[in-house]
N, C-alpha and C positions, 0 to 999 in steps of 0.2 A: 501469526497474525493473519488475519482474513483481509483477502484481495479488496481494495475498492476502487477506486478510480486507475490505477494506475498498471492495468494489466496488458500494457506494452512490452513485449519481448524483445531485446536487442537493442533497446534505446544508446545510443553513445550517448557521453555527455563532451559537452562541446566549450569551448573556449581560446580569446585569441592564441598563437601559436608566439613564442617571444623567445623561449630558449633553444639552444639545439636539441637538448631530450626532449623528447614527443612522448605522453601516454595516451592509451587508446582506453576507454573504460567500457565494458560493454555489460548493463543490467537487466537483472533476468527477475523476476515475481512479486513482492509486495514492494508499496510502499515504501517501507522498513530500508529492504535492501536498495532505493533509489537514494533514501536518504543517506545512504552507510556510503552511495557511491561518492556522493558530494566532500564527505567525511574524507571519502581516500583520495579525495581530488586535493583537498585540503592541504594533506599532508603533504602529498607529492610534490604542490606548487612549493611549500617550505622547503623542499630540495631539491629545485630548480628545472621542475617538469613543466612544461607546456602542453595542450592537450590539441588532441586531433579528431578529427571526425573519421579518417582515412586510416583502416588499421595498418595498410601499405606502409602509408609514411611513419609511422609507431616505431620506437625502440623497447617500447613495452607495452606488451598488453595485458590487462587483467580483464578475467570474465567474474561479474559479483553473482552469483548463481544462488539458486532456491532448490531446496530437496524435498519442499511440503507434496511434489506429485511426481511420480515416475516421469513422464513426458517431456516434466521441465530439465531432468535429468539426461535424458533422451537429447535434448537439443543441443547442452553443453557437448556431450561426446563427439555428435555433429560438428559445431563448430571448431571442436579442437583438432579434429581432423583437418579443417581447412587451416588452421593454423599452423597444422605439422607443414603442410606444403608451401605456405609463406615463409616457414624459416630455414625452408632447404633452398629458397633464393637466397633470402638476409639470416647468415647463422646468426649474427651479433643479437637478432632479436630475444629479449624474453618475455617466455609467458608465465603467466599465474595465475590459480584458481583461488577467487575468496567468496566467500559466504557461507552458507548452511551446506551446500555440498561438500565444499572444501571440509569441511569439519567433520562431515558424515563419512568421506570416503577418501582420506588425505593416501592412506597405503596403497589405494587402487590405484587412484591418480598415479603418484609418482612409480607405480609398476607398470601399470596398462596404459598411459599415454607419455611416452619418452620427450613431448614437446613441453611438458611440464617443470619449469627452472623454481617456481615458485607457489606455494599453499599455506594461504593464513585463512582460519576463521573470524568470526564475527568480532570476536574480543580480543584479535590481534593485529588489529590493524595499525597501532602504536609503536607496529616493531618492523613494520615494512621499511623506513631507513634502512635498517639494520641487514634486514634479508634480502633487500635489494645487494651490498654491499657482499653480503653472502654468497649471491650464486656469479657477481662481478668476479668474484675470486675464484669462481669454479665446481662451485659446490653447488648442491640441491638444497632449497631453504625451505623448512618448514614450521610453523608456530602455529598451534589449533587448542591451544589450550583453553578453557573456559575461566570466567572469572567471578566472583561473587562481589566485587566493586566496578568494575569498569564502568563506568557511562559515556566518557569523552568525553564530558562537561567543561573540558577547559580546552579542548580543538573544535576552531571554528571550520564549519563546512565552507565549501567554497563554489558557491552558487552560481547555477553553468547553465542557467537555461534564456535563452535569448531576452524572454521577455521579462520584466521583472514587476510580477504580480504576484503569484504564490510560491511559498516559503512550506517545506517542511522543518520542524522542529520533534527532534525526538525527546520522550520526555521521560521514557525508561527503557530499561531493556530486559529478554528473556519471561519465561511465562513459569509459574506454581503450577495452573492446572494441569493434570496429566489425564487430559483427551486420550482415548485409546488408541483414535484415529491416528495423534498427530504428533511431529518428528521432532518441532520445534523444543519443548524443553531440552531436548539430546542435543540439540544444535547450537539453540540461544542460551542456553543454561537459568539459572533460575531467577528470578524477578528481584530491580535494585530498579531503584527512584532518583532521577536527576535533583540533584538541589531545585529547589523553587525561583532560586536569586540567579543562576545562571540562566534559566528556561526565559525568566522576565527579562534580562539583559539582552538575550540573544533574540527576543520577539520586538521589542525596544529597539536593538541595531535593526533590524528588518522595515521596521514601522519608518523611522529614520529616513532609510533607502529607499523608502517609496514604495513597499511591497503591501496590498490590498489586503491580501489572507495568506492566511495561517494552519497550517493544520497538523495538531498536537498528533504525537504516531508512540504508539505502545501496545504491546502484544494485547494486552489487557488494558486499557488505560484508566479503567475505573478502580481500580487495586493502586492506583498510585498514591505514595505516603513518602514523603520526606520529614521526618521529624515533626510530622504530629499534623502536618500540613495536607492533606487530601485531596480529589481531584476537585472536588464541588471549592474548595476555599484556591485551590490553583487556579481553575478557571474565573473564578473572583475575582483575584488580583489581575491575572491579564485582561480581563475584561475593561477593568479601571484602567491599567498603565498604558493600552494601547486601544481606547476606544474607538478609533478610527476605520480599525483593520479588525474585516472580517475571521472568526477565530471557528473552525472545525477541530473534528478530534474523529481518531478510529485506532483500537476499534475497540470495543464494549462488550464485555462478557456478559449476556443474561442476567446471572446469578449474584452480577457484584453490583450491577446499576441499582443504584440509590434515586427515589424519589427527592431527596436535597441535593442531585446533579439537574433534575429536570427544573426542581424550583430555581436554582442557578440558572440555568438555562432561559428559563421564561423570564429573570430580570431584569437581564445585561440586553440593551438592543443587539449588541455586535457579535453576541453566543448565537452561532445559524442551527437551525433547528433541523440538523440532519445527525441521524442516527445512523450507525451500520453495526444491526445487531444478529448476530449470525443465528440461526435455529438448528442449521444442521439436518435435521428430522424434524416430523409432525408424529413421530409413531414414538409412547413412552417406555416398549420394549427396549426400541433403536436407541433412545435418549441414554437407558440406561446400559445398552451395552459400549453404547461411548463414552462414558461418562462424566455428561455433562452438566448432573447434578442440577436437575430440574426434570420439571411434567412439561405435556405441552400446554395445560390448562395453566399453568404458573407462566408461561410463557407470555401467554395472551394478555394473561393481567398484566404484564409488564407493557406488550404494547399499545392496551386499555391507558393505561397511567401517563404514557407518552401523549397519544393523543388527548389525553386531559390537559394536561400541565401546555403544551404544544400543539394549538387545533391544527397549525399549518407543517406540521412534523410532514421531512419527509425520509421514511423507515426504508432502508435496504436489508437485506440478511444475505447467509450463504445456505446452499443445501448439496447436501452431497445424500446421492442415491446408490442404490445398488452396497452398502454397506453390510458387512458379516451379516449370513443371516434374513437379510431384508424378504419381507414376503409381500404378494402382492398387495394384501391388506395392509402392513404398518405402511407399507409407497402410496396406497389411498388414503392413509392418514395425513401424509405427507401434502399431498396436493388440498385435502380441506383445509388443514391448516394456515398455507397458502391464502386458498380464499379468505378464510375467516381474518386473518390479519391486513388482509389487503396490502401489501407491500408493494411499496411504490418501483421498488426495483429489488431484480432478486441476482446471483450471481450460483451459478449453475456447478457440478462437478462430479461427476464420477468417479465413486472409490476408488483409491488408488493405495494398496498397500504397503506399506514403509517400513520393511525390516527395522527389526528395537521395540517398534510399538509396542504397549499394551495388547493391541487389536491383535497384532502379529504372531505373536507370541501365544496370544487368551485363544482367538478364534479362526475357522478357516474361512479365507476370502472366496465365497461358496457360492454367489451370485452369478450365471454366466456373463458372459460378456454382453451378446446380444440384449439379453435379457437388463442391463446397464442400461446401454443405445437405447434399446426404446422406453425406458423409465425417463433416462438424460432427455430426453425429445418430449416426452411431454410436460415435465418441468421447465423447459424451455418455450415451449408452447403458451401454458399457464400464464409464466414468465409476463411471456409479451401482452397478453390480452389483460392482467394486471397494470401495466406499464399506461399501455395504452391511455384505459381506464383514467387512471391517475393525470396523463397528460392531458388528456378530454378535458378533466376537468376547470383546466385554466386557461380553456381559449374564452379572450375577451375579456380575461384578466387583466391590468398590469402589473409587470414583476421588476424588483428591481434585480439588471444584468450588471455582474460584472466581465466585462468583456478580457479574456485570452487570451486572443493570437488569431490571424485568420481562418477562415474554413476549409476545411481539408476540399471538398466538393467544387469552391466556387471562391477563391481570394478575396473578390469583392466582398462577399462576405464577413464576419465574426464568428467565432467561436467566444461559448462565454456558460456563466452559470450562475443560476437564481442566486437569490441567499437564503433559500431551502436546500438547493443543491440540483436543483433540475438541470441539466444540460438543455442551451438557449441557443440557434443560430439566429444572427440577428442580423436582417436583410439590408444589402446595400449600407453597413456603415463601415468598413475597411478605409474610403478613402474620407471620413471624416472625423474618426474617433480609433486614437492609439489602444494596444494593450492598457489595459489597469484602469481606463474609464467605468463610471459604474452609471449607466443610464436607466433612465422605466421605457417598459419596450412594453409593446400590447403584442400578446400573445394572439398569434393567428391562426397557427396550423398545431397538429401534433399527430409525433409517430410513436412508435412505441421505445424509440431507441431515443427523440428530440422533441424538445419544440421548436417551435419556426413562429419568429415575432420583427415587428420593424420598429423603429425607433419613436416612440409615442411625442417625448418630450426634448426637443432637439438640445438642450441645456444639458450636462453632465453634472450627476451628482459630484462627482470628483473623476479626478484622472490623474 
């Protein structure tokens, strides 16, 4: 699943403390894996965990780790280092790796890090009871297996973030496509569709609770089919049962988005009209040695169609540069492309080789390093001056905010975001309007990272 909003490293998730077992959860790359964290928060509170922000005070700690880039790999090692030295104070602690590394490298873990009591993958997190009790008794507990049913459809996540405005809801798991690039089928195994009746129940208890938005999470989320049920008639029905609450979705494979998800899209008020649709490349060599089963002239029409159906779309992608092969020329295709689609925000990445791949396996990772660096940098360059562009264009607008949490920079402040999906700091109303208000703000400033607006109409839409 491609990064979007949520590419915080190390986030704990947080909640009051009630019992004597403490867990510490610490999440590391998509989306995906924040949701899965809430999932094992879930479980844990069912047997009688309380959670910590302090991995000091912890009788357990899991790291929910990502293997889609060497780096992020790199950090866990890192961290379990600091970890071996925490439980040479407190032996009683255990540790445990889960997510896509756990699953990619369970034999390494439990040979090359001895701080390791515990390794569950994505699709066993149902058996952590179990393997907790397991290394309780003295043993080394391991569960990585994959599954062609699992979804969790019937564990409720246990939602740990102070403010309660947005909600992820996972709405399948594991991916078909085999990208050459990418680890994820190895890891997540292959694509199964949540019931439609749980997904609706579970955004329904959310709506209930007072949560604003929503946003649907799957490798692919446009390949999702429950008994004949698709994403364009899913997002239908939620759109009806919780018209209230703003509904996102990420992320969207190119090749499967359907012009009957945009007509969806443009019906429902409460469908926001942000997309995150990765391109990867602008070069149709690169396209095809990744294979991602598209041109990039097929590309375009798709994000031609978006701005049709969507004039106020606002389109994100991923690109990864320096990939097997890349020559200067397909990396100038890369950046036209770029232009030509004008994407409001882009998310950057340098090849990073993944033992298993296809790519791995097919081709040699032949591009130097440097020669990366300064592809990465002007991608990023681009990037911003696209960004920019895009934010330019809404000063002296107004947007309707839904407001976040305060500002990292300035508390007086808000943190907040369109309902296109722009990121909003919205001046001086901390001490007048809670998380989950949703105000019209006139946009005043913009940078390439924000815009900068104050509060137009003192009334909240809601809160």
């Amino acid at each position: 699943m491609a990064l979007a909003h949520s590419r915080v490293f190390g986030q704990p998730l947080l909640t009051q403390a009630t019992s004597p077992y403490k867990a510490y959860i610490e999440t590391y790359g998509c989306q995906m894996n924040f949701a899965d964290s809430e999932l094992v928060a879930g479980i844990l509170q069912a047997e009688g965990y309380s959670f910590t922000t302090d991995p000091q005070e912890a009788d357990l700690v899991l790291l929910n780790t990502c293997a889609i880039r060497e780096h992020a790999e790199e950090k866990i090692w890192q961290r379990l280092k600091y970890f071996q030295s925490l439980k040479a104070r407190r032996p009683h602690l255990m540790v445990g790796v889960l997510g896509c590394m756990a699953e990619r490298l369970r034999k390494k873990l439990l040979e090359e890090a001895p701080v390791v009591d515990l390794v569950a993958g994505p699709d066993s997190y149902r058996h952590l009871p179990q393997l907790i009790r397991q290394v309780e008794e003295g043993a080394k507990a391991v569960h990585v297996l994959l599954s062609r049913e699992e979804t969790y459809a019937d564990l409720a996540p246990l939602r740990l973030s102070p403010y309660r405005v947005s909600a992820y809801i996972s709405i399948m798991r594991g991916c078909n496509n085999m990208c050459s690039f990418c680890i994820v089928p190895f890891t997540r195994g292959r694509e199964r569709s949540r019931s439609w009746e749980s997904i609706l129940q579970e955004a329904q208890d959310l709506a209930e609770k007072g949560y604003k938005e929503i946003t649907l999470l799957g490798q692919n989320v446009d390949s999702y089919n429950d008994r004949g049920v698709r994403f364009a008639q899913l997002l239908a029905r939620l759109a009806e049962a919780v018209p209230q609450v703003w509904i996102r979705f990420a992320t969207s494979h190119p090749k499967d988005m359907q012009d009957e998800v945009l007509e969806t899209m443009a019906a429902y008020p409460n469908l926001t009209p942000y997309i995150h649709l990765p391109v990867q490349s602008g070069s149709d060599t690169v396209l095809q040695r990744m294979n991602r089963g598209y041109t990039a002239a097929w590309y375009l029409k798709r994000v031609e169609a978006i701005r049709r159906y969507l004039p106020q779309a606002v389109i994100s992608t991923d690109i990864i540069v320096g990939f097997c092969g890349e020559t200067e020329a397909e990396y100038q295709e890369t950046l036209a492309l770029m232009r030509a689609a004008a994407f409001d925000s882009v998310y950057h990445f340098m090849y990073s080789e993944r033992p298993g791949t296809l790519a791995a396996r097919r081709y040699r990772d032949d591009v130097p390093l440097e020669v990366k660096k300064a592809r990465l940098e002007g991608v990023i360059a681009l990037a911003q001056e696209l960004s920019l562009q895009s934010h330019r264009r809404l000063i002296g607008t107004r947007q309707s905010v839904l407001l976040e949490k305060p500002a990292r920079k300035d508390p007086r402040d808000m943190a907040g975001r369109t309902f296109s999906g722009h990121a909003v700091v919205v001046r001086q109303a901390a001490d007048r309007y809670p998380p989950g208000s949703v105000l019209q703000v006139q946009i005043v400033e913009a940078t390439s990272a924000t815009l900068i607006g104050d509060v137009a109409d003192p009334t909240p839409v809601s809160s």
